[in-house]
N, CA, C and O of each residue as an XYZ file, in Angstrom:
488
protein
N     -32.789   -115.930    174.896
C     -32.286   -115.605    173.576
C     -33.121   -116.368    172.550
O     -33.364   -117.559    172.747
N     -33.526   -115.799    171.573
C     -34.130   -116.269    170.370
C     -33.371   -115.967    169.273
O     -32.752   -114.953    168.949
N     -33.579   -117.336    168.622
C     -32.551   -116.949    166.941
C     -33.447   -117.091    165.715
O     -33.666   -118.218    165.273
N     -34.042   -115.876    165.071
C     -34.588   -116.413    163.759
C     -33.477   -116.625    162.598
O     -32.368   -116.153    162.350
N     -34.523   -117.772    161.897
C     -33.600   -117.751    160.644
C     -34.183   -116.927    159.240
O     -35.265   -117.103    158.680
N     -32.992   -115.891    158.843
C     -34.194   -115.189    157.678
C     -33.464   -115.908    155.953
O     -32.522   -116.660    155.702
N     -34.339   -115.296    155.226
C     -33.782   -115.316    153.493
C     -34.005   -113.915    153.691
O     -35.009   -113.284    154.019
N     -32.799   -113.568    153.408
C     -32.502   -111.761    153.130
C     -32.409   -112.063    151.493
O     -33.029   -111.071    151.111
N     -32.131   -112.608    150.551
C     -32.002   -112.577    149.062
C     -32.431   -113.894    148.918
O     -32.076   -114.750    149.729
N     -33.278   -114.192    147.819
C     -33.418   -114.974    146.848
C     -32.235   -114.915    145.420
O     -32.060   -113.944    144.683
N     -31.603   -116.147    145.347
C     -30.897   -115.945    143.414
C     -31.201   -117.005    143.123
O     -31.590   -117.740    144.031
N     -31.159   -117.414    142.027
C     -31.416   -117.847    141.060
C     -30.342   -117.873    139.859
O     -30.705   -117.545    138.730
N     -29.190   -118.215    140.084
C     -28.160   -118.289    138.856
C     -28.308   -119.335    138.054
O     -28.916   -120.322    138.469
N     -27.752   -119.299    136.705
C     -27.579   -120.582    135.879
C     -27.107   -121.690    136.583
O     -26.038   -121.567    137.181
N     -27.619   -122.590    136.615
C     -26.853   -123.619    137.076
C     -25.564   -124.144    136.674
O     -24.732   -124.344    137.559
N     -25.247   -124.425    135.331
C     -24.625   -124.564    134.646
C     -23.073   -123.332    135.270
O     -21.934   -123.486    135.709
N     -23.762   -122.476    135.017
C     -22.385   -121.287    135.458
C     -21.947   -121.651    137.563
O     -20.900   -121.678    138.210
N     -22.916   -121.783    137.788
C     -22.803   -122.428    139.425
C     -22.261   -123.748    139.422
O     -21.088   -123.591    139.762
N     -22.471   -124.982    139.223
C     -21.825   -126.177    139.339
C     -21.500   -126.477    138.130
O     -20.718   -127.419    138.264
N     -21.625   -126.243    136.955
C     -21.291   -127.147    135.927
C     -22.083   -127.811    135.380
O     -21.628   -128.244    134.321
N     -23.621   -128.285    135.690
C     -24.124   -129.502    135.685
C     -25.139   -128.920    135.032
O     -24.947   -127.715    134.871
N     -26.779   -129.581    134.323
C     -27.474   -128.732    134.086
C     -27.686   -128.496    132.845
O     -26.975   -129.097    132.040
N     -28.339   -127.904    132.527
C     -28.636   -127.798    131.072
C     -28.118   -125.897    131.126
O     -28.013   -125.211    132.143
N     -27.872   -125.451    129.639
C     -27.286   -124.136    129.688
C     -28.301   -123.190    130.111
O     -27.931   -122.018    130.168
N     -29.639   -123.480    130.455
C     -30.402   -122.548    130.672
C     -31.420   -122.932    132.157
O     -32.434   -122.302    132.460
N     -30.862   -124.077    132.917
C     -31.269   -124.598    134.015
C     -31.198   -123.489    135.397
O     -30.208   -122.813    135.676
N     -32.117   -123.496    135.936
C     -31.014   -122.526    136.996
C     -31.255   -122.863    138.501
O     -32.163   -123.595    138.897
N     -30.122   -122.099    139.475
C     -30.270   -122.898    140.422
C     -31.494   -122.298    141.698
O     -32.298   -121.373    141.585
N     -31.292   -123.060    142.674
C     -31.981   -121.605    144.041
C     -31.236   -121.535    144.930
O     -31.060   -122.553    145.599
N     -30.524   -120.317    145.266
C     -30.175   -120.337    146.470
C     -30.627   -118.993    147.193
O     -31.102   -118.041    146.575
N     -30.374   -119.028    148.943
C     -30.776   -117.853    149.282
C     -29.637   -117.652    150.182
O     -28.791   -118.481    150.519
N     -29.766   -116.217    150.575
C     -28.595   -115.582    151.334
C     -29.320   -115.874    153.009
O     -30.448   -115.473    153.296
N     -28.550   -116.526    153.842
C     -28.584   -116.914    154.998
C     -28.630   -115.633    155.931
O     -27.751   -114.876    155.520
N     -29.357   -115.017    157.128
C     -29.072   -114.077    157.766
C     -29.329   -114.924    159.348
O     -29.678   -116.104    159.391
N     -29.162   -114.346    160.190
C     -29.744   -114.660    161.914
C     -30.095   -113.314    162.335
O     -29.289   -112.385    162.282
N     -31.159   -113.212    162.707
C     -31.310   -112.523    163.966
C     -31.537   -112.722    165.262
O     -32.544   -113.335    165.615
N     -30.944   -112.402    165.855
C     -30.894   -113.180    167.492
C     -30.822   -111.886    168.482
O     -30.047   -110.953    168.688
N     -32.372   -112.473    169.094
C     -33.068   -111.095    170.002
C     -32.030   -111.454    171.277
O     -31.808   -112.658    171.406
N     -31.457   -110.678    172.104
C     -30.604   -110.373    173.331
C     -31.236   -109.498    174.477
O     -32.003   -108.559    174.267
N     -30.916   -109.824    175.420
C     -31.426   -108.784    176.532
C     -30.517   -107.276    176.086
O     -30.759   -106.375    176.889
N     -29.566   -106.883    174.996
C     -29.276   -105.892    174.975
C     -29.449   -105.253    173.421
O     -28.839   -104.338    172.867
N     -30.564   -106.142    172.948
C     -30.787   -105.407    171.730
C     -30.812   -106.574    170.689
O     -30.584   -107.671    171.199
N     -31.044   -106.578    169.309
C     -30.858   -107.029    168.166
C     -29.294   -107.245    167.602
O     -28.569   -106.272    167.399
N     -28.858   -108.597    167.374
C     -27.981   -108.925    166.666
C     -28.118   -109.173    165.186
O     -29.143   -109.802    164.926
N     -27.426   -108.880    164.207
C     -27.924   -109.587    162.861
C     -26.283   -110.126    162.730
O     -25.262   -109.825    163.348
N     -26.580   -111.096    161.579
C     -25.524   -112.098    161.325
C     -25.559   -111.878    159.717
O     -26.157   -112.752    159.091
N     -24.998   -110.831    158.991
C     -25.144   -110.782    158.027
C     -26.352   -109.880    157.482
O     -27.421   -109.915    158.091
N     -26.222   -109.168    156.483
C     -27.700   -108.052    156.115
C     -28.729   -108.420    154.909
O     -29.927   -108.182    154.752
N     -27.793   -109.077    154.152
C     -28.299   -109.412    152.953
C     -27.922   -108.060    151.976
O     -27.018   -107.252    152.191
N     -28.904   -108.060    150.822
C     -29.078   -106.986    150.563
C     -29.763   -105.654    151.024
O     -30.804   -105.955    151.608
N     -29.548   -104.072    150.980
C     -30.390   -103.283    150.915
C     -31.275   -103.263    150.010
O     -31.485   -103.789    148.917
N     -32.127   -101.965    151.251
C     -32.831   -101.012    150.461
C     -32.901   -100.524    149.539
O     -33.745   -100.633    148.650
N     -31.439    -99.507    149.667
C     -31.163    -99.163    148.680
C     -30.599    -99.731    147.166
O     -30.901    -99.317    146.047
N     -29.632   -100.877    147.566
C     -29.508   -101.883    146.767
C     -30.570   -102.475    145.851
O     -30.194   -103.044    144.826
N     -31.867   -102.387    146.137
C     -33.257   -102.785    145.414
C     -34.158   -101.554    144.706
O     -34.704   -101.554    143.602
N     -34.119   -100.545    145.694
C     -34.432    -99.604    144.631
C     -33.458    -98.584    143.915
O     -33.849    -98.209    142.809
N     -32.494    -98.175    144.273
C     -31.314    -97.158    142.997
C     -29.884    -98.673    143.449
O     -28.967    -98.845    144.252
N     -30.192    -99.011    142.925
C     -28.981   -100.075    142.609
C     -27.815    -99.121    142.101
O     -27.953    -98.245    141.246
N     -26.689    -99.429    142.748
C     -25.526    -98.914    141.231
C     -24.915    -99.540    140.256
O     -25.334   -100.697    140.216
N     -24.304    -99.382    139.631
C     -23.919   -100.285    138.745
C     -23.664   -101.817    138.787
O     -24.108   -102.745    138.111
N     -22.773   -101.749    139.844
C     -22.248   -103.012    140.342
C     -23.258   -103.864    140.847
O     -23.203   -105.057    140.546
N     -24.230   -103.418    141.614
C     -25.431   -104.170    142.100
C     -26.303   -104.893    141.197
O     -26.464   -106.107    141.068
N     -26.855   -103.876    140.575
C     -27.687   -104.321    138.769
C     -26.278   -105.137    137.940
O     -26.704   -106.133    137.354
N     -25.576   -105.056    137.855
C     -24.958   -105.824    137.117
C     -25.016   -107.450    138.381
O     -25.710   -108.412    138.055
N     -24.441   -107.463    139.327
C     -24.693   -108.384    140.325
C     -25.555   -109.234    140.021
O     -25.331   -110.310    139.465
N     -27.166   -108.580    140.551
C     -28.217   -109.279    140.478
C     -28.825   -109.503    139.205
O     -29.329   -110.615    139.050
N     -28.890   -108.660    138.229
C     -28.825   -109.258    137.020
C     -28.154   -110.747    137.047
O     -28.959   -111.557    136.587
N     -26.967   -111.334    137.430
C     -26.454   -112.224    136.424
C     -26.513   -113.249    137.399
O     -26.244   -114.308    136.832
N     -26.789   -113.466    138.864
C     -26.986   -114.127    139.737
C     -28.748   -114.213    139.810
O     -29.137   -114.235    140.978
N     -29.666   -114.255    138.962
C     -31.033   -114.119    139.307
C     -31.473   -113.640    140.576
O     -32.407   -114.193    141.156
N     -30.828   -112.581    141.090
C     -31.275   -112.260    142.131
C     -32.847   -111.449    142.417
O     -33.053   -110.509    141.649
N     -33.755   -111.689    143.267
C     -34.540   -111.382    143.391
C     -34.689   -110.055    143.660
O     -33.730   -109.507    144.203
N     -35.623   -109.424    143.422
C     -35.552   -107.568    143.511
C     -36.761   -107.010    144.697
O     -37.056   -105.841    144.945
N     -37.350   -108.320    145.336
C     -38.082   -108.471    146.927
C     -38.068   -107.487    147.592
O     -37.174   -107.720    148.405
N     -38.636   -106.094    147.898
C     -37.661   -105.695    149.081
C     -38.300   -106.547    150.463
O     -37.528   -106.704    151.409
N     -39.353   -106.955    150.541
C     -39.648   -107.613    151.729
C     -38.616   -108.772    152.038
O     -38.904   -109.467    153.012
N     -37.444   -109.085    151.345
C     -36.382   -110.009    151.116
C     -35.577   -109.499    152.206
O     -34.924   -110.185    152.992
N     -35.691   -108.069    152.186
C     -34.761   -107.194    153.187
C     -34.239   -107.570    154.404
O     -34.837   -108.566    154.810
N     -33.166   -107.108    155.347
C     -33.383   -107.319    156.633
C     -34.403   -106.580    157.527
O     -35.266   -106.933    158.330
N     -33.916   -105.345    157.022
C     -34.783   -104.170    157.547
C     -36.400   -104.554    157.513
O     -36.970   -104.512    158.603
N     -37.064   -104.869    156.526
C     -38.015   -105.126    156.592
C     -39.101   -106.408    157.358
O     -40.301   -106.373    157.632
N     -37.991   -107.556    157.545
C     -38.318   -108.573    157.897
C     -38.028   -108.185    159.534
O     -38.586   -108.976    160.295
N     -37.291   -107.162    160.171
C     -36.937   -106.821    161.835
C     -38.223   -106.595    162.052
O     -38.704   -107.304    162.936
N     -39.059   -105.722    161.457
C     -40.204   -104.943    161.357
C     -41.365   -105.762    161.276
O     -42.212   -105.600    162.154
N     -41.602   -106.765    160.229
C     -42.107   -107.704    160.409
C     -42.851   -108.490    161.317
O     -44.031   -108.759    161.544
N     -41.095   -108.911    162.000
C     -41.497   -109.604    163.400
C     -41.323   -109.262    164.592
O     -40.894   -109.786    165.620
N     -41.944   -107.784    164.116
C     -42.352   -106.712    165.434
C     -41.272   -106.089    166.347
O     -41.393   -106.017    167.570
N     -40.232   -105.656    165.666
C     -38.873   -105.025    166.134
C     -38.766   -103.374    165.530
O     -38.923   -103.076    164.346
N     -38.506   -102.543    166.482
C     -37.715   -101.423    165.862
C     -36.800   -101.675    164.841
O     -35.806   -102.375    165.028
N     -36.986   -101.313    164.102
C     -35.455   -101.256    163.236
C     -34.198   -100.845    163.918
O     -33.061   -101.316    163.904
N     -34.840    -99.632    164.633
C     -33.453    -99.280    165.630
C     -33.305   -100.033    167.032
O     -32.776    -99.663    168.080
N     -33.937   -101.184    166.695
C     -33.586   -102.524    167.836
C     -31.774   -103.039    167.473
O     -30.808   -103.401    168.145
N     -32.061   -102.813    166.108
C     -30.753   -104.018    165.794
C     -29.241   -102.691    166.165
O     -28.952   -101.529    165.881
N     -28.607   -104.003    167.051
C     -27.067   -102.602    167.811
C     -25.910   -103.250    167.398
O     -24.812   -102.693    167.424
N     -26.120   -104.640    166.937
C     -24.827   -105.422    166.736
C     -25.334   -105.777    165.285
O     -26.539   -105.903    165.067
N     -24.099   -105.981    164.006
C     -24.084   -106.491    162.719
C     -22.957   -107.434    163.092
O     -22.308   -107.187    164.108
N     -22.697   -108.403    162.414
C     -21.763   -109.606    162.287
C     -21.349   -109.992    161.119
O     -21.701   -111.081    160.665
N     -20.710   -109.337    160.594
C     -20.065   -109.759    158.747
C     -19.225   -111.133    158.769
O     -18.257   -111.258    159.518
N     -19.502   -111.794    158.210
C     -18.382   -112.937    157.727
C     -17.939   -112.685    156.510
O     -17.002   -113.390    156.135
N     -18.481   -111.608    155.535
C     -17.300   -111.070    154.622
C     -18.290   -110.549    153.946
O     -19.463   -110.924    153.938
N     -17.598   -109.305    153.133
C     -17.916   -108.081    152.596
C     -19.030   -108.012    151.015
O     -19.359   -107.034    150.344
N     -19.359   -109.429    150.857
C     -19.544   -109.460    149.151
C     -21.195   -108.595    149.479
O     -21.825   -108.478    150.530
N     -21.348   -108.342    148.754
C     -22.417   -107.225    148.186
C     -24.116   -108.232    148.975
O     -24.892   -107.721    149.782
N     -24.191   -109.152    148.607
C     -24.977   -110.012    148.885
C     -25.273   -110.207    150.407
O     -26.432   -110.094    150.806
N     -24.580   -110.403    150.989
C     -23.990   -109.930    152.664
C     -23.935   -109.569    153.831
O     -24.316   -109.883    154.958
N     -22.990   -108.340    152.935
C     -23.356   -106.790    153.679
C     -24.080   -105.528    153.386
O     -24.368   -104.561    154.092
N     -24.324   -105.864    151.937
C     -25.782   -104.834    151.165
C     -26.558   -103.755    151.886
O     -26.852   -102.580    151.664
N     -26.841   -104.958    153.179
C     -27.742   -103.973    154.041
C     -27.364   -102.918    155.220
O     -28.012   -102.388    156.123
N     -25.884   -102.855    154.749
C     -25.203   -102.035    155.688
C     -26.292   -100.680    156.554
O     -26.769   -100.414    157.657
N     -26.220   -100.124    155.066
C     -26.872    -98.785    154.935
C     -27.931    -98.134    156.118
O     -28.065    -97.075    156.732
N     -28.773    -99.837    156.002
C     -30.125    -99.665    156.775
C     -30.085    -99.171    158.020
O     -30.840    -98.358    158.554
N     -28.812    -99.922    158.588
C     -28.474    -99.535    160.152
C     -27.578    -98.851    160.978
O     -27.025    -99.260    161.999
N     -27.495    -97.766    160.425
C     -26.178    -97.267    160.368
C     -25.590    -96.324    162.249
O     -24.648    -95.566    162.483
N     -26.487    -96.783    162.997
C     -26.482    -97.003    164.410
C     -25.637    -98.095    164.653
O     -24.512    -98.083    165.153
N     -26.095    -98.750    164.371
C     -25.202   -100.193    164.993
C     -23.690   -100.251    164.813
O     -22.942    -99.540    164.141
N     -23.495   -101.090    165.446
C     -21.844   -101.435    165.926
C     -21.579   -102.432    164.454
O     -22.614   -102.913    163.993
N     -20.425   -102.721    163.796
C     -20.549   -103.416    163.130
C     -19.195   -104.444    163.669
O     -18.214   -103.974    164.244
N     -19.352   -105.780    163.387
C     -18.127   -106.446    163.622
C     -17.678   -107.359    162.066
O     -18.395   -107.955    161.263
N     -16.310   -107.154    162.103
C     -15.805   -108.080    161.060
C     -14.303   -107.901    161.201
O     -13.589   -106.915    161.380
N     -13.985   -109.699    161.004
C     -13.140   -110.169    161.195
C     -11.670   -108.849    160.054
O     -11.845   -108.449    158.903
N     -10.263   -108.503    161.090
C      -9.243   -107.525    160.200
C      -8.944   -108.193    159.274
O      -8.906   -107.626    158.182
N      -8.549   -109.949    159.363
C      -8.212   -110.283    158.159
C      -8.748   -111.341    157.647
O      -8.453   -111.691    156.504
């Protein structure tokens, strides 16, 4: 078993609006955490980040999102793109792993829409 660690999103929010601290126009870095972890039965991901689609026809909610979180508009940020990357089918990945639904996340739902998805009912 191998586990990479990816940045599926780059943001960049005010700091100030993130901790408090900061000057009003300081801002912070953070990135959205993913795993992929190769299996003798395929590709796991631990989270998607954002899409594809999410980067190029955003909907409202997304562009408003990344707008106000400095989120980066990367698509090589992707999951999809980074499987590919490091020399995987895309249709390698069979398992998704949500720890919760926020846009940032699970974004990349879309990409894989083969796969099994898991997340916790409540």
């Amino acid at each position: 078993m191998h586990i990479h660690h990816l940045n599926c999103t780059t943001m960049r929010p005010f700091a100030f609006v993130l901790s408090g601290t900061g000057t009003l126009f300081s801002r912070s870095h953070l990135v959205v955490h993913c795993l992929l972890i190769e299996t003798d039965g395929g590709l796991v991901l631990v989270e998607t980040g954002f899409g594809t689609r999410d980067l190029t026809r955003p909907s409202k909610l997304v562009r408003a999102f990344t707008m106000l979180s400095g989120t980066s508009r990367d698509l090589n940020e992707t999951t999809a793109r980074q499987v590919v990357r490091l020399g995987h089918a895309i249709t390698d990945v069979r398992h998704i792993v949500l720890t919760h639904l926020h846009l940032d996340h699970a974004g990349g739902l879309p990409d894989f829409p083969w796969a099994k998805v898991h997340v916790r009912e409540k």
